[in-house]
TITI-452291 format. One line per 8 residues: number of its first residue (from 0); their letters; for each residue x, y, z of C-alpha. Coordinates in Angstrom, 3 decimals. Example, Ala and Ser with C-alpha at 12.3 -4.5 7.8 and 13.67 -1.06 7.14 Angstrom:
<lumses>
0> AS> 12.300:-4.500:7.800 | 13.670:-1.060:7.140 $
</lumses>
This chain:
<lumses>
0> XXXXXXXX> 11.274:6.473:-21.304 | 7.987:6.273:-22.716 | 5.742:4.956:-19.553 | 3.081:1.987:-19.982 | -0.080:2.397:-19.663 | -2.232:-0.109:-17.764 | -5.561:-0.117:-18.860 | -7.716:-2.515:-16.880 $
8> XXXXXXXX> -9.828:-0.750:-14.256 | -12.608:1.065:-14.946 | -12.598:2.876:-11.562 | -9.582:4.223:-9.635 | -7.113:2.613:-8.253 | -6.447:2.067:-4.725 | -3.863:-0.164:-4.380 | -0.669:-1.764:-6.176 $
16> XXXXXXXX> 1.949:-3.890:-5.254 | 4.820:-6.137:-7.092 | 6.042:-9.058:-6.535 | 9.637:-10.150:-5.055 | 10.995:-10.581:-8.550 | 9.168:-7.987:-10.125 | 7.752:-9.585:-12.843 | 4.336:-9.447:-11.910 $
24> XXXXXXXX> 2.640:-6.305:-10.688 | -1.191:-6.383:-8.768 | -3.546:-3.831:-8.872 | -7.275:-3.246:-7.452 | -9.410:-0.540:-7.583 | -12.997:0.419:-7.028 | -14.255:-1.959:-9.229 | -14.328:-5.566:-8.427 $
32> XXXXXXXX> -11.256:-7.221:-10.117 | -8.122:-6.838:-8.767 | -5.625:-7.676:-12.007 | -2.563:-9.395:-12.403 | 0.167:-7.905:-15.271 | 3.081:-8.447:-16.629 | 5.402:-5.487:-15.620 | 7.930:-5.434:-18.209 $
40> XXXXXXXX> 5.244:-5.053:-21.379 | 2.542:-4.190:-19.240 | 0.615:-7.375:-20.823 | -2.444:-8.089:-18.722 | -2.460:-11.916:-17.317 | -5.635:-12.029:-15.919 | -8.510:-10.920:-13.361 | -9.037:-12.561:-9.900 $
48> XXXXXXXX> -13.147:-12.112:-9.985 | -15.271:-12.648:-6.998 | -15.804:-10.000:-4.806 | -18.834:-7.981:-4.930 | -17.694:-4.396:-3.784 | -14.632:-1.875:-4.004 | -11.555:-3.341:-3.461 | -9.583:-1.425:-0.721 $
56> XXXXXXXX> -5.768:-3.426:-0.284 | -4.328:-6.825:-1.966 | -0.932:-8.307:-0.842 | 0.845:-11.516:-2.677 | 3.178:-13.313:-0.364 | 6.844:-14.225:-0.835 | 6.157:-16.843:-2.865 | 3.870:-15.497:-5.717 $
64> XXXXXXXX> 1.463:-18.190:-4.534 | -1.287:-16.496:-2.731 | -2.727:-13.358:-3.056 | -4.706:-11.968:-0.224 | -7.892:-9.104:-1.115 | -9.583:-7.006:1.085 | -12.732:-5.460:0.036 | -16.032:-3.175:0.804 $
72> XXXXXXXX> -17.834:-6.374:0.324 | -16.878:-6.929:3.962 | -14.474:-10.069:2.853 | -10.938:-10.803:3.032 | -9.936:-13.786:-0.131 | -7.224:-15.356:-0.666 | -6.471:-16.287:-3.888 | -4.454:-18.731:-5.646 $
80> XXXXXXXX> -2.048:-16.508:-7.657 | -1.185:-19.020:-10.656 | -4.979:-20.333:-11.575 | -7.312:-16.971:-9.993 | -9.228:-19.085:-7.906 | -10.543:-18.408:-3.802 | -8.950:-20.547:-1.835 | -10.219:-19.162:0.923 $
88> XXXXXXXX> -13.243:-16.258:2.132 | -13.303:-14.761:4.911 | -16.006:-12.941:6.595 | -15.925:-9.680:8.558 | -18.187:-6.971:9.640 | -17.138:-4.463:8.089 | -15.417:-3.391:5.247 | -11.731:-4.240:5.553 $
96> XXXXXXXX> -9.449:-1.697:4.479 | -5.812:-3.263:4.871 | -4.616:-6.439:3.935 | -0.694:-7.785:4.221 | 1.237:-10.718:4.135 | 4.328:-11.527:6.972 | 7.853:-11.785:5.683 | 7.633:-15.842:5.867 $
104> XXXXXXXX> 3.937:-15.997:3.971 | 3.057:-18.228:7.186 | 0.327:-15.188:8.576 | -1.445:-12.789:7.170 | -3.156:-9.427:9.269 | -6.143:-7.717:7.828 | -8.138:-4.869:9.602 | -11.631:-3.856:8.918 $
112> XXXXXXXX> -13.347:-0.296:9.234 | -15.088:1.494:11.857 | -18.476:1.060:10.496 | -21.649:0.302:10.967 | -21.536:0.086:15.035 | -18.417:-2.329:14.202 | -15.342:-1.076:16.026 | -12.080:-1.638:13.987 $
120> XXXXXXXX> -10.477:-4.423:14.578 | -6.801:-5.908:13.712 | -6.797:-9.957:13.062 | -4.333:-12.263:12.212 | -4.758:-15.600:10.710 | -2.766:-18.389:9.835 | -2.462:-19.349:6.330 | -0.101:-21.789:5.790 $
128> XXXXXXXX> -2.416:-24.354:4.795 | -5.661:-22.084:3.718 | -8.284:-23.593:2.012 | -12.238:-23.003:2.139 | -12.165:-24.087:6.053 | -10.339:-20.547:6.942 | -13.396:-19.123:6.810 | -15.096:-20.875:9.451 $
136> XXXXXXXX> -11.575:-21.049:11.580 | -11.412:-18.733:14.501 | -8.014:-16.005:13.574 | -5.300:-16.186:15.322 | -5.307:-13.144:17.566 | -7.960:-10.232:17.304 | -7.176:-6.687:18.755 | -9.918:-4.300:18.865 $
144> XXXXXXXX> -9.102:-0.595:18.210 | -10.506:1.886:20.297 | -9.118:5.106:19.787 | -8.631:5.736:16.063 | -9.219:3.247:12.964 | -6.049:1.945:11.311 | -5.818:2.831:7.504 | -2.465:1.348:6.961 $
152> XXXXXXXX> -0.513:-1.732:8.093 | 3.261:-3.191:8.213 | 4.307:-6.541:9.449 | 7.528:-5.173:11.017 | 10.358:-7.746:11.381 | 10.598:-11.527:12.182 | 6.699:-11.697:11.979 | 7.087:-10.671:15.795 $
160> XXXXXXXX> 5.326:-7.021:15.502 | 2.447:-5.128:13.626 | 2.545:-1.589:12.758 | -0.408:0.585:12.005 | -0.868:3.704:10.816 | -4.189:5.446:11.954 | -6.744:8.428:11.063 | -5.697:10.438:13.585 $
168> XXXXXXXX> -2.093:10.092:12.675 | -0.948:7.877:15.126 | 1.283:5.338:14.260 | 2.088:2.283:17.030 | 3.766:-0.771:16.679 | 2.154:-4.133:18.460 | 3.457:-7.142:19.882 | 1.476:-9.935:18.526 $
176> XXXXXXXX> 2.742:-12.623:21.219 | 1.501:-10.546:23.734 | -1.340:-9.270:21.484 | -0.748:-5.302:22.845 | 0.915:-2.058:21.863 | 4.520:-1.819:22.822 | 5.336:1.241:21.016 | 3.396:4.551:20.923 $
184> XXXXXXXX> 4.789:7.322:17.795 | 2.804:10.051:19.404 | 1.752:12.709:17.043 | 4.179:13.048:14.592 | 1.396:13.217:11.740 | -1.259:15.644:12.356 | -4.024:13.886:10.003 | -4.642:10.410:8.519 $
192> XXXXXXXX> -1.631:8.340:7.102 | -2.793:6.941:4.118 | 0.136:4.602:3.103 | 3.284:3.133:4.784 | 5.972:1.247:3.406 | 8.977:-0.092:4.080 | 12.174:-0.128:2.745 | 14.563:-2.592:1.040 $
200> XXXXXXXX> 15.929:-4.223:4.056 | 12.771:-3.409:6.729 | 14.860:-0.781:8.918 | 12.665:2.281:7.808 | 9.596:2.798:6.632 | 8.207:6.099:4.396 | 4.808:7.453:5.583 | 2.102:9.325:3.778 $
208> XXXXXXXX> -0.659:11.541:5.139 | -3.502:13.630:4.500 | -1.372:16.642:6.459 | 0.720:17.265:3.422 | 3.788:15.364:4.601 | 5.378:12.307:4.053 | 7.999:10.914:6.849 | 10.392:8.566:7.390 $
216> XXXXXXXX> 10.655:6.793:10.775 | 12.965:3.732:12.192 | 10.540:0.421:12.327 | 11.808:-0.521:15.552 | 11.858:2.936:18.070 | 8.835:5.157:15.772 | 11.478:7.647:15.830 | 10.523:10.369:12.871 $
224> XXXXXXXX> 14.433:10.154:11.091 | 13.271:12.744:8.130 | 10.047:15.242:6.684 | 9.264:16.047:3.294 | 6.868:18.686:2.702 | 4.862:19.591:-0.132 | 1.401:21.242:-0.752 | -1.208:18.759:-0.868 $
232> XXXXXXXX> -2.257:15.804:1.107 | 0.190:12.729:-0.009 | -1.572:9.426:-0.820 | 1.146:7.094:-1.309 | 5.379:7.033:-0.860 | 7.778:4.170:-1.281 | 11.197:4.385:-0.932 | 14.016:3.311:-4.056 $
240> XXXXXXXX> 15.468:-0.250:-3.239 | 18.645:0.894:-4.476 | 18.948:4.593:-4.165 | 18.703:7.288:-1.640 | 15.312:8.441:-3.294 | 11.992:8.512:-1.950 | 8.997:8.737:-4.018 | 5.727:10.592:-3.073 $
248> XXXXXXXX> 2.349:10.773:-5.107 | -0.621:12.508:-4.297 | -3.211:15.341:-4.947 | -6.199:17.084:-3.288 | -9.217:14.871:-2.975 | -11.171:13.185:-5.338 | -14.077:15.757:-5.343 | -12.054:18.349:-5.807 $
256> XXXXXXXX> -10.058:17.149:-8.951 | -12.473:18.513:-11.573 | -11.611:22.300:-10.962 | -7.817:21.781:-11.366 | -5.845:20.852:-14.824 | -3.740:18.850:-15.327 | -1.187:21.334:-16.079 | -1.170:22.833:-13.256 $
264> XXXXXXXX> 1.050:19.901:-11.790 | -0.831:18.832:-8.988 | -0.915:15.290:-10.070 | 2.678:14.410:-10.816 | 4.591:11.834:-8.933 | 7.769:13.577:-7.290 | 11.122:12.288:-6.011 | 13.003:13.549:-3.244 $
272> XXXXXXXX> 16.163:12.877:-2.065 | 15.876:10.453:0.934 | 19.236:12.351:3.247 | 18.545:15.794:2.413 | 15.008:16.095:2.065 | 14.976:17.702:-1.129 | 12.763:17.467:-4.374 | 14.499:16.593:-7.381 $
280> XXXXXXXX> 12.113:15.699:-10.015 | 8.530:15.465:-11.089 | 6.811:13.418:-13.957 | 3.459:14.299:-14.656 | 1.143:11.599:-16.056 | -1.796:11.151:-14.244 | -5.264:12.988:-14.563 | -6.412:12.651:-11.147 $
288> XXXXXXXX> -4.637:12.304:-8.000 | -1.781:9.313:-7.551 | -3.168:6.932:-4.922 | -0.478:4.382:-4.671 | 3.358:4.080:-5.934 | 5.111:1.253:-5.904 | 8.988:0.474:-6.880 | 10.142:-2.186:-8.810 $
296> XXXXXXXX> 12.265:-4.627:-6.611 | 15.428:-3.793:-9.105 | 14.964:-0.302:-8.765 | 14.768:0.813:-12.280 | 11.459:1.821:-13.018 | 8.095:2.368:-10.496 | 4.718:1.874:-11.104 | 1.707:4.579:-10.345 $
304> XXXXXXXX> -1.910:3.787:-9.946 | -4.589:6.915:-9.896 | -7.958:8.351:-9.926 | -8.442:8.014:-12.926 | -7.967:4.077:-13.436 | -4.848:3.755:-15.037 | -1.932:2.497:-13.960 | 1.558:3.541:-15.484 $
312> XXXXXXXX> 4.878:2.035:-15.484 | 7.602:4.280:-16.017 | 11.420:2.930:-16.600 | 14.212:5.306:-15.675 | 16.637:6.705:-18.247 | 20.376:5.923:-17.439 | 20.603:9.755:-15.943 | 18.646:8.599:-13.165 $
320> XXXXXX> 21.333:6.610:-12.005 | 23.772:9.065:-12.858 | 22.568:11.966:-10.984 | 24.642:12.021:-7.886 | 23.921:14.599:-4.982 | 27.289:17.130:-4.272 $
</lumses>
């Protein structure tokens, strides 16, 4: 179970994702080149270059066609998957900080910062046939957020509904017919949620926040189904496509990595049972804080990007699968 190392990025990471099949996994980080790998050897395939500042969130659609970036450049690309080239670039105000695909590829939603005097704002445009006149195209539908800036985002089911996560730790789910909020979570979180994803089949979705917790809640009501604690504010969660485990990785922040060691086993990635709530297993790894997990869409191995620019690809030994709660 020796994990690969992915060595690409010469600044942390803040995002990775796989594709449906799984045989290609994303990453970007603060530098400018989100990369494209090959997850079962960890070969790299190539670098989609282009932007000019940190990027924050990428997304590839169901296809493995496009890509879609979102960067501190204050640009959202999309990219053509296969040859690395912008097919489109789009320009925002301010730095946009979540990108994502819906189900059917047909939209994509990005979000940009409160910066700047720039309010955050949710858009959605259609992509179905992007090329370089996107960028002067008007999107789709633009919602302007007033109380708290979104630092997550879900397309919930059918392409119908958006859900955002915010600072504050808000989470609300929006009609994008109607272009409004239909549900409201309340205040389940008490700080920012820094990732949300959603499971296999799109019924739940894991959340993880700066107030130490992670939770899980039903996609359609925002009802909070389950809680799992630990010590330090969680950066990123994803939940097993084919077990009841849910994965959490995290740390204290950035500037405060360099008076902890690694040792100390604040940097491991740990797995908790999704039912019962309970921790299971840790695997240490990282020298810096985890910022995003990902599992592989077969569900035997998960990939962790950090701090400290790597990302690692760790397969599960057959006791995994054996290890059956009583």
């Amino acid at each position: 179970m020796r994990p690969l190392m992915l060595q690409g990025h010469e600044r942390s990471i803040t995002q990775i994702k796989y594709n449906r099949e799984g045989d290609l996994l994303f990453s970007c980080s603060k530098d400018q080149k989100p990369n494209v790998w090959y997850s079962l050897n960890g070969e790299r395939l190539g670098t989609y270059d282009g932007h000019q500042g940190a990027v924050w969130c990428l997304d590839v659609d169901w296809e493995t066609r496009k890509l879609i970036t979102g960067a501190g450049d204050m640009t959202t690309k999309i990219w053509d998957v296969e040859y690395g080239t912008v097919i489109a670039s789009i320009a925002a105000k301010s730095s946009v900080r979540t990108c994502n695909f819906s189900f059917s590829g047909n939209q994509a939603a990005y979000s940009t910062d409160k910066a700047m005097g720039q309010n955050c704002e949710l858009f959605i445009i259609d992509v179905r046939n992007a090329d370089s006149s996107l960028s002067e195209q008007a999107p789709t539908l633009r919602i302007p957020m007033v109380e708290s800036k979104i630092t997550s985002m879900l397309w919930g089911p059918l392409d119908e509904t958006i859900i955002t996560g915010h600072d504050n730790g808000n989470i609300a789910i929006w009609d994008i017919r109607k272009g409004q909020k239909v549900v409201d979570s309340g205040s389940d979180h008490t700080a920012g949620i820094n990732d949300m994803q959603l499971s296999k089949d799109g019924t739940m979705f894991v959340t993880a926040s700066k107030d130490t917790t992670a939770k899980l809640f039903d996609s359609e009501s925002l009802m909070c189904l389950k809680t799992y604690k630990t010590e330090r504010p969680v950066n990123s969660a994803a939940i097993s496509p084919i077990l009841d485990h849910v994965v959490l990785g995290g740390g204290q922040d950035a500037m405060e990595v360099t008076t902890t060691s690694t040792k100390a086993g604040k940097f491991d990635s740990r797995f908790f049972h999704l039912i019962y709530e309970e921790e299971f297993a840790r695997l240490k790894g990282h020298f810096g804080p985890i910022n995003s997990l990902a599992f592989h869409p077969d569900g035997k191995s998960y990939a962790s990007g950090g701090e400290d620019g790597f990302v690692r690809v760790q397969t599960f030994d057959s006791t995994y699968f054996e290890n059956i709660f009583e």
